[in-house]
C-alpha positions in Angstrom: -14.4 4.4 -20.2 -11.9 3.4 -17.6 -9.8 6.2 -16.1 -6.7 6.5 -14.0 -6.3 9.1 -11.8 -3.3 11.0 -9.8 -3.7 13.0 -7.0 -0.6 15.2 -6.1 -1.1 17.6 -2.6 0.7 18.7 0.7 -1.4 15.9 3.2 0.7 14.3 5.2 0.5 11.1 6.6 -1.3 11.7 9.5 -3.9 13.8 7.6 -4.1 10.2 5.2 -4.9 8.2 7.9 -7.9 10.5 9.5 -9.1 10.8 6.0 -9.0 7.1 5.7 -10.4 6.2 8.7 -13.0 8.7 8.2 -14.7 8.3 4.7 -13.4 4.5 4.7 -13.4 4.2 1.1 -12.1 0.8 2.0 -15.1 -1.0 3.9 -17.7 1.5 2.2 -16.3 0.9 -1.1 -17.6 4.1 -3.6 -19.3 2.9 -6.7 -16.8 2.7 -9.6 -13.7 3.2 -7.7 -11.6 0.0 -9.1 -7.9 0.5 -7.3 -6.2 2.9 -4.7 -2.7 3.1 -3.7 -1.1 5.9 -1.9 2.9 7.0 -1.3 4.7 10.4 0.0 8.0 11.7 -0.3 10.5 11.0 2.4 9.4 14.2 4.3 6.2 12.1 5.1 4.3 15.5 4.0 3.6 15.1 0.2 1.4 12.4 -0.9 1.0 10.7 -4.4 -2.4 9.0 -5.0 -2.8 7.0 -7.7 -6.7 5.6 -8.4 -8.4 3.5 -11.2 -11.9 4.3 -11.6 -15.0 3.1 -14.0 -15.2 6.8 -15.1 -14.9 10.1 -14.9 -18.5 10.1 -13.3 -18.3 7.9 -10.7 -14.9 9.8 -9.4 -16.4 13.3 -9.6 -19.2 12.1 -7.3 -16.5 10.3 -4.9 -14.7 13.3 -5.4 -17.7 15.9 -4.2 -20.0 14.0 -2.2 -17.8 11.9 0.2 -14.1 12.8 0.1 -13.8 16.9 -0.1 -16.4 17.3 2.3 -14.3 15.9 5.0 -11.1 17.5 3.8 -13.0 20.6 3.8 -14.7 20.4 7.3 -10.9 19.5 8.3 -9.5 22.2 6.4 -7.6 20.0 4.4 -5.5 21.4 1.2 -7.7 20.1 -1.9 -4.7 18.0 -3.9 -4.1 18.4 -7.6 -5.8 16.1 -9.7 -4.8 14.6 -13.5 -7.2 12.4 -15.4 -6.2 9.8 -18.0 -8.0 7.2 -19.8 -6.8 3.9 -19.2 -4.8 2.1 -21.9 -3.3 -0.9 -19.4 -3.9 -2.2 -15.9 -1.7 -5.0 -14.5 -1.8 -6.1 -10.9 0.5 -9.0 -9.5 0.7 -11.3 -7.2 1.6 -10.1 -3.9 -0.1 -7.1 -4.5 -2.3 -7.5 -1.4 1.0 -7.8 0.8 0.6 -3.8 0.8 -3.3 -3.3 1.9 -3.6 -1.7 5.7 -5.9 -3.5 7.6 
């Protein structure tokens, strides 16, 4: 079953981007992971990530064997994580407007 899932932490910005960069979940796309999108506070130093995945599963696995490794070996703070199943998904046009390239 389908599960959204939000990530809460102190990473700022800059820590966002070198994670990015570095596990490129965007060109390397992790089995089951469905839909990203990330946001911080005004501060710049608080991040919100909010993820649709295929399951539980196939997050945990993202989760251990490609993202907190790097975080780790960059002493990253692990961010809080909260796990729902999914009961809607809508995506509009424009969406893609917001994608980094």
């Amino acid at each position: 079953m389908a599960i959204l899932a939000i990530f809460t932490g102190n990473i700022t910005k800059q820590m966002y981007e070198s994670l990015r960069k570095e596990v490129d979940w965007e060109h390397k796309h992790p089995p089951g992971g469905m839909f990203h999108a990330a946001g911080f506070d005004d501060s710049g130093n608080n991040i919100r990530v909010t993820d649709i995945w295929e399951s539980k599963e196939d997050l945990n696995k993202f989760v251990n064997e490609r993202l907190m490794p790097v975080m780790q070996q960059h002493k990253m703070p692990p961010p809080q994580m909260e796990i729902f199943q999914i009961h809607n998904v809508n995506a509009f046009p424009g969406i893609e407007k917001y994608s980094i390239k």
